[in-house]
C-alpha positions, 0 to 999 in steps of 0.5 A, spaced: 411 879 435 406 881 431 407 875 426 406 870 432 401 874 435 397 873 429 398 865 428 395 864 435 390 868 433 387 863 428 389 857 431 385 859 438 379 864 435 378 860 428 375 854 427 376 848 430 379 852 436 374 856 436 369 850 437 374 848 443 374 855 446 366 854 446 365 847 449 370 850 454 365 855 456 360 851 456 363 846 461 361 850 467 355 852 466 353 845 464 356 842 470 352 848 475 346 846 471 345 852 468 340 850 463 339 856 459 346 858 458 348 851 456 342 850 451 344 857 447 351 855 447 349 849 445 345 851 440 351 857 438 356 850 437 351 846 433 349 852 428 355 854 426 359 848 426 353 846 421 354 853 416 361 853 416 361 845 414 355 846 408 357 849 401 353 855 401 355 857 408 362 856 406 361 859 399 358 866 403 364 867 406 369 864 401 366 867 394 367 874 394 374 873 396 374 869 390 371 873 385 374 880 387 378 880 382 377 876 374 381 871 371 387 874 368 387 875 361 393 875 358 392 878 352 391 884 355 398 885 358 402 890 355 410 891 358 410 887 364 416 886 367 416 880 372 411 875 375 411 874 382 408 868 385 407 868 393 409 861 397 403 857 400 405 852 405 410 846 404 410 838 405 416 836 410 418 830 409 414 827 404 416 829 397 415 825 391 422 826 389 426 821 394 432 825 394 427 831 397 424 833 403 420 838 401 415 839 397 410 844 395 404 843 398 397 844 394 396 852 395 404 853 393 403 847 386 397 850 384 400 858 383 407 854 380 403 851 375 399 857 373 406 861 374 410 857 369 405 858 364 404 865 364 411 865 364 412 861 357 406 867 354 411 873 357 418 870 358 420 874 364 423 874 371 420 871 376 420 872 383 419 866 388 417 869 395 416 865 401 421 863 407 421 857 413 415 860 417 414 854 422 417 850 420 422 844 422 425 842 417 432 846 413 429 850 407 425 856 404 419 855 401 422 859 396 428 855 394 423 849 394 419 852 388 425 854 384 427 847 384 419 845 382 420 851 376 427 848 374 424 841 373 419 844 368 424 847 365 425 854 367 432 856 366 435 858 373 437 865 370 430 867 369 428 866 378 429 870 383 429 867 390 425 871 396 427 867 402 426 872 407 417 872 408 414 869 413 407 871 412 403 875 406 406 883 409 413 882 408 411 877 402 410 884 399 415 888 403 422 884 400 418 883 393 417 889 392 424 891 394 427 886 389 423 889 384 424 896 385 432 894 385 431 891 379 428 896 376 420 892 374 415 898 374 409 892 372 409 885 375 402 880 375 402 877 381 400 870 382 397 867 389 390 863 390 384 866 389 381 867 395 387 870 397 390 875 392 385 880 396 389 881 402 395 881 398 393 885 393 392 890 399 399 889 401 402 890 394 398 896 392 400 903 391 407 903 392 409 905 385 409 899 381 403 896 376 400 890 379 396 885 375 392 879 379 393 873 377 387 868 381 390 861 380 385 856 383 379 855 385 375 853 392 368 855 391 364 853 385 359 856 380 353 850 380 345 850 382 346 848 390 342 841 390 340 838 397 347 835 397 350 842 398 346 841 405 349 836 407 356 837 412 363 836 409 370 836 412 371 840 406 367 845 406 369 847 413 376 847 412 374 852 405 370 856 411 376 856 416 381 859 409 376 864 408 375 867 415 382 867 415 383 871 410 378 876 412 381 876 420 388 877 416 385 883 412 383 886 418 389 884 422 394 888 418 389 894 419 388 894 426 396 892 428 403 894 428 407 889 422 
């Protein structure tokens, strides 16, 4: 329950549905004449859509996530037994591969990519964990980045398919399960940087070394210049990300899984 509880959360309390949400509770007001409670709505909508669509205002909300935890130095690794690499969306039915249907969406491409080469640093299993939220089409996210990863050359025997998940908590509850089962007492842990807090926060504390492994970047660490106040369709999708991570953090503290 809670999983499609927290889906409509996001899609009618975060933006553009929050956007939606306002402009219809300014529709009364405006059409009684209420002039005061019309203009502070109004200025309410303008002033937030305008932060969320300009870099620093997104940068506010997305870069802490982003720099909690530093890019992962392989060098200072010592017996890790696993890497796990969480799912991140797929494309349905477009595929650059024509016998495909599925195909990993940028999110879930960045973190394979990363994945693969500290695979080739450490030579350990790797854990692919993601299923079918919502989803129309046949297959798991899981079994689509397994064949990404044999096609990098991956031998099958080094993957270990999750395909149960279908959000970051029980992305932690059946991986940490496989890992238990198979005796890994460290794993690094591979998903966007933006969102490896919350899943750091799920993984942790349950008997098993965790490495974060950041694997991309949305925020950038540049001088802002008179364009970075200029509203981009970017940057509010990048403020969207992060206000859903924040609401995901605070989702899993107040609710039952």
């Amino acid at each position: 329950m809670s999983f499609f509880l927290s889906k409509i959360f996001t899609y009618l309390f975060l933006p553009p549905g929050l956007f939606i949400l306002l402009l219809l509770l300014l529709l009364p007001f405006a059409l009684k004449g209420k002039r005061f409670v019309s203009t502070v709505l109004v200025f309410l909508i303008l002033f937030s859509l305008y932060f969320l669509s300009i870099e620093p205002g997104s940068d506010l909300i997305l870069k802490s996530l982003e720099d909690r935890y530093p890019p992962l130095n392989l060098e200072n690794l010592k017996n890790v037994d696993a890497i796990v690499i969480l799912g991140g969306g797929l494309n349905e039915g477009r595929s650059p591969f024509p016998e495909d249907n599925l195909y990993p969406k940028e999110h879930t491409l960045s973190r394979l990519i990363y994945g693969y080469f500290i695979w080739k640093k450490l030579m350990v299993p790797i854990v692919l964990s993601g299923g079918r939220p919502l989803m129309s089409l046949p297959g798991t996210e899981a079994d689509v980045m397994k064949d990404f990863l044999v096609r990098l050359g991956v031998p099958d025997s080094f993957i270990i398919v999750e395909n149960r998940s279908r959000n970051t908590y029980e992305n932690a509850l059946y991986s940490l399960k496989i890992c238990k089962d198979s005796d890994f007492k460290s794993i690094v842990l591979i998903s966007s940087a933006f969102h490896l807090a919350r899943a750091l926060g799920l993984f942790s504390g349950k008997g098993i070394t965790v490495y974060p492994a950041p694997s991309s970047y949305l925020t950038e660490a540049h001088p802002y210049t008179w364009i970075s106040f200029l509203p981009h369709a970017s940057y509010l999708y990048y403020s969207f990300l992060g206000l859903k991570e924040r609401m995901g953090m605070l989702f899993y503290k107040i609710l039952p899984k």
